[in-house]
N, C-alpha and C positions, 0 to 999 in steps of 0.2 A: 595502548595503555598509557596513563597521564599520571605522571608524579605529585606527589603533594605539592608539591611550589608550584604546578603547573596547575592545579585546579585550584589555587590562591589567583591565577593571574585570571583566571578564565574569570573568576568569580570578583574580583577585585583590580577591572582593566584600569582603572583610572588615579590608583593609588601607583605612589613612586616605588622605586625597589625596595628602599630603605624600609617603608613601610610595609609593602609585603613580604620581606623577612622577617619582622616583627609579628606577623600574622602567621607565619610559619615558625617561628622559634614559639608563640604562645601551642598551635595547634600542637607540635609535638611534644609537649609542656602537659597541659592542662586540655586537651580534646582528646577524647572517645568515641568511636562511634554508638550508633543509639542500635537499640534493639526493641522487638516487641513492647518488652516490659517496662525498659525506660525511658520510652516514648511517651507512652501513657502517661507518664507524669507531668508531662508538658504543654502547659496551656498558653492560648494567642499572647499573653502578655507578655510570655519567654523569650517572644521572637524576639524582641530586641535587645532579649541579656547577649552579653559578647562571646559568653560560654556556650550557649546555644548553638551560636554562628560557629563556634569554631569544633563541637561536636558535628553540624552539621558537614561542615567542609569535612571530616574526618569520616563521615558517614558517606558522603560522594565518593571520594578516594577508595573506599575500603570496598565498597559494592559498584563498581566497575568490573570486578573480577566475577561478580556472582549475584543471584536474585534471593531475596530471602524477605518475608511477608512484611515487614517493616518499611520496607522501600514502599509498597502499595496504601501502608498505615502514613506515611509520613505527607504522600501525595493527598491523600483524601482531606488531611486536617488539615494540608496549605489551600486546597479548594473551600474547603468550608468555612475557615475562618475568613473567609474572602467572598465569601457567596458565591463562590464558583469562577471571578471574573482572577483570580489572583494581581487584584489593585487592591492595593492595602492603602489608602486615602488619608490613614492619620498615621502613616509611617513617615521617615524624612527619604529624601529623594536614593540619598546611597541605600538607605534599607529596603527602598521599595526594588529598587534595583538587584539587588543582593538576593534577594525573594523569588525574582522574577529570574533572575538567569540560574539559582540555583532548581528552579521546578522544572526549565526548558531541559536543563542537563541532563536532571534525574529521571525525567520522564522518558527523553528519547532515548536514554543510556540502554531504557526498561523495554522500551518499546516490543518486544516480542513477548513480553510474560505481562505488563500491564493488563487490564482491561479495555474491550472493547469501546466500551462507550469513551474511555480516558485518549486511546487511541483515535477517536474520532473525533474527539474535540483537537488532540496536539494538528489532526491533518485538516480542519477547516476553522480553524484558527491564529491570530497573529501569532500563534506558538510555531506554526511553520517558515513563516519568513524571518521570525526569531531564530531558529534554529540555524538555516542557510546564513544571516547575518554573523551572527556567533561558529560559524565551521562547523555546525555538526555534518557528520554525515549519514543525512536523513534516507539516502536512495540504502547504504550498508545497513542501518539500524531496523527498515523495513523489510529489506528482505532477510535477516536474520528472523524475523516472526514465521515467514514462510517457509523457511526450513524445520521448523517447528512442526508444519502440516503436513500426513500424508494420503491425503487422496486430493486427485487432481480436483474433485467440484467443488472440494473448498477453497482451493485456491484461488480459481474463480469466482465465485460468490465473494470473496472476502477484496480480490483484487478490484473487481467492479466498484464493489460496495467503498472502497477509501477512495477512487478515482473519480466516483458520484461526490462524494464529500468534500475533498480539495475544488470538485469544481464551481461550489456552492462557498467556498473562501472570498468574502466581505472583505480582507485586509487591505490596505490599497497600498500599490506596489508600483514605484517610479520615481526616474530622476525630478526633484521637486525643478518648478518653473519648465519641465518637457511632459511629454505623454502621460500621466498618473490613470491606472486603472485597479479595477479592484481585481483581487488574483482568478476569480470567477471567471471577471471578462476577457484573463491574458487566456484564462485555458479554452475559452470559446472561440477565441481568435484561433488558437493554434486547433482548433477541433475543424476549422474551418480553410485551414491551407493545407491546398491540396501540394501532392508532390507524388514521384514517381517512384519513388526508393523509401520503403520502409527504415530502412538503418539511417537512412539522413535527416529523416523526416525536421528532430529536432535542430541539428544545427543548420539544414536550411534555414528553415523559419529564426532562427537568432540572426543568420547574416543577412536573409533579402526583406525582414519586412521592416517598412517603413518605421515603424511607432518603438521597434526595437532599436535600432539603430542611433535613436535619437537620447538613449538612456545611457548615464556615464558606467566608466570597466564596472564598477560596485554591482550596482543594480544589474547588469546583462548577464553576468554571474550569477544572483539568486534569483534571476529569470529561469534560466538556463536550469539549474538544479531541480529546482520545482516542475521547470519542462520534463524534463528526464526523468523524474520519479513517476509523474502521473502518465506520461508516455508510458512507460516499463508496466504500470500498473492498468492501464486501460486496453493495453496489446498483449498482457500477461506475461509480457519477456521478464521482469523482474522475478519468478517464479520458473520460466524455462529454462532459464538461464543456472536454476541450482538441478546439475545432471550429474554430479559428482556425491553431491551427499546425502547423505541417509538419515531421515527423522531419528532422531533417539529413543530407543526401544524398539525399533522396527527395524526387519530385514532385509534386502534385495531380493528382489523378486523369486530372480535364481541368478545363482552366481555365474556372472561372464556374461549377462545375459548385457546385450548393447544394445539397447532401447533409448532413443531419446523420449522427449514429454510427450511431442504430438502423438506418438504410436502409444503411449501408454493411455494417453485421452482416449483411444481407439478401442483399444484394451478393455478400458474400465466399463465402456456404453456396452461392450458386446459382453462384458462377465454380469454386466446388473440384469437383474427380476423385471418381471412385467410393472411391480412400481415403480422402478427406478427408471423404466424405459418413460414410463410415462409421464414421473416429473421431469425428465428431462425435456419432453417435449412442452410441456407446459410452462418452460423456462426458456423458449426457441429463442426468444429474440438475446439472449445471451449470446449464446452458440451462435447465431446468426452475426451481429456484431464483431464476436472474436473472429470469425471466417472472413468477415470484410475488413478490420481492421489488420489482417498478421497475412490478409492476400492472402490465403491457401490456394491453392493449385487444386483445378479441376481435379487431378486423378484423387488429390487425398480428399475431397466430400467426395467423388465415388464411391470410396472403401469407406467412410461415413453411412451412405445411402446403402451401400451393400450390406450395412451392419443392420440397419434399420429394416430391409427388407426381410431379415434371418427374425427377428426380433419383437417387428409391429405383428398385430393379428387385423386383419384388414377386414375378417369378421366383426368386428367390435367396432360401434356406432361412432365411442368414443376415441379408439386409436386412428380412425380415418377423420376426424376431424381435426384432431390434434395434428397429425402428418402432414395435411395439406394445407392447414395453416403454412407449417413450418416449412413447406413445397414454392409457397407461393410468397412466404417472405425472402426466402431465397432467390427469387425470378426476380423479385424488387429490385433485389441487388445488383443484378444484371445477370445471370448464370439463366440464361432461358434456355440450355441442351437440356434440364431435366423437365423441359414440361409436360413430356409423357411417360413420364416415367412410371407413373400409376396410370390407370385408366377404371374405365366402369364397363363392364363383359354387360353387354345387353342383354347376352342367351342366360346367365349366370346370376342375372341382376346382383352385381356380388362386383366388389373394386378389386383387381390385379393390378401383380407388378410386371412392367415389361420386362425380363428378365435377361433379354437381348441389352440392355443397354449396360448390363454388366459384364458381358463376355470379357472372362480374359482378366477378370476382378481376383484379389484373393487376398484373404489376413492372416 
């Protein structure tokens, strides 16, 4: 949590002290925060009354502690009177400024109750290197959404889906006169160095690769940050890592019970219905991915394959398509112990599972 004089500096870094307690003796003075209703009454042209400015800082200050729909009303009308780009072109440079770090703050502050679509613009736009420049802390602000969710396939779905998006980020990001790339190409680099240790994965890649190294402390930092967010979200540890808390409104499974994520992923395939069995396979190369990116160990896609064997009906044209799909992007990956793990019964004309290769299996 950030003090009123503290969210004058954030917002006003280039004004002397003198000056910003003047802007803090006005906001305590003459600023209010906005609400629904008196939002509404404020049009593009307010933006550059001084009253406005310091209701607003008064309105960052006050909804740091809490979300409440005005935050989402205030966001929308700084997009739209901007056509979405939030460059305000006939503002003067401090106002455009003052516009621009006031939207980065309020939005990431929001980040778990925002909108999806707002949320994917702040992850594959300059509002991300904004943020790491400015100290927010975008990896905290993000997984605060996630605890928001509770079942494991949305966390996935939603962790892939901002990891695809960051890696589609256009901003270009570099010490200017060394290596400049756009944050796309830094995350294609790092999608493409290899290393033996999942937990080092990133600050390997910070210390041995060339093009890194060549960037001054500033930039290796909001390298670094933005590694670690889209790492965490593309190997879903950003989400594994919340083993302690509990969505609100929702309960513990059962009480005492000590399940980490992976057995509750486990959990959840072997408690879903024949459609949920079956989106799930038609979603393989998810599931395939997070198995190659987080290295799972042979034994746990056993208890995987074990689940699936209880589950698939190998009757059904379309569960044995779908399966051996998902059989054979797995061999891609290198896992070739299960490639008989199905077979096709000549006498039977009918696909089995070899059942021997799970002796000694159990969930």
């Amino acid at each position: 949590m950030f003090s009123l004089a503290q969210t004058i500096r954030y917002l006003y870094p280039s004004k002397t002290d003198e000056e910003q307690q003047a802007i803090l003796d006005a906001c305590q003075d003459r600023g209010s925060e906005y609400y629904s209703m008196s939002w509404k009454n404020v049009q593009r042209p307010d933006l550059l009354q001084t009253d406005t400015k310091y209701h607003l800082i008064k309105t960052l200050h006050q909804f740091q502690f809490y979300y409440e729909g005005v935050v989402d009303d205030i966001l929308r009308s700084l997009e739209g009177w901007s056509d979405g780009s939030l460059v305000f072109a006939d503002f003067s440079e401090e106002d455009q400024d003052f516009y621009e770090r006031f939207y980065t703050f309020f939005a990431w502050m929001h980040f778990d109750y925002i909108s999806a679509k707002r949320q994917l613009f702040l992850l594959g736009t300059r509002f991300l290197l904004k943020a790491c420049i400015w100290e927010i802390p975008i990896y905290t602000h993000v997984q605060d959404y996630f605890r928001r969710l509770a079942y494991v396939r949305g966390m996935w779905d939603d962790s892939l889906l901002f990891a695809r998006i960051m890696a589609r980020n256009h901003t270009l990001l570099g010490t200017e006169g060394k290596a400049v790339y756009k944050i796309g190409e830094w995350l294609d680099m790092f999608d493409n160095y290899y290393t033996a240790s999942i937990e080092s994965k990133v600050p390997e890649f910070m210390n041995n690769m060339m093009e890194v190294s060549r960037q001054d402390t500033d930039t290796r930092a909001w390298l670094e940050k933005i590694m670690t967010l889209y790492y965490g979200l593309q190997g879903g540890f950003i989400w594994r890592e919340i083993e302690d808390g509990v969505p609100a409104g929702y309960e513990r499974k059962q009480e005492g019970e000590k399940k980490n994520v992976d057995e509750y992923y486990l959990q959840n395939l072997y408690e879903a219905d024949e459609k949920g069995i079956e989106q799930w396979l038609e979603d393989y190369e998810q599931a395939v991915h997070w198995l190659d990116v987080t290295q799972k160990e042979e034994a746990y896609i056993t208890k995987l394959l074990f689940i699936l064997m209880k589950k698939v009906d190998l009757n059904k044209a379309r569960h044995v398509e779908l399966l051996t799909t998902f059989l054979d992007a797995l061999k891609a990956r290198g896992l070739q112990s299960i490639d008989e793990v199905i077979y096709f019964d000549e006498k039977s004309q009918t696909f089995k599972w070899d059942e021997s290769f799970f002796t000694g299996v159990n969930i």
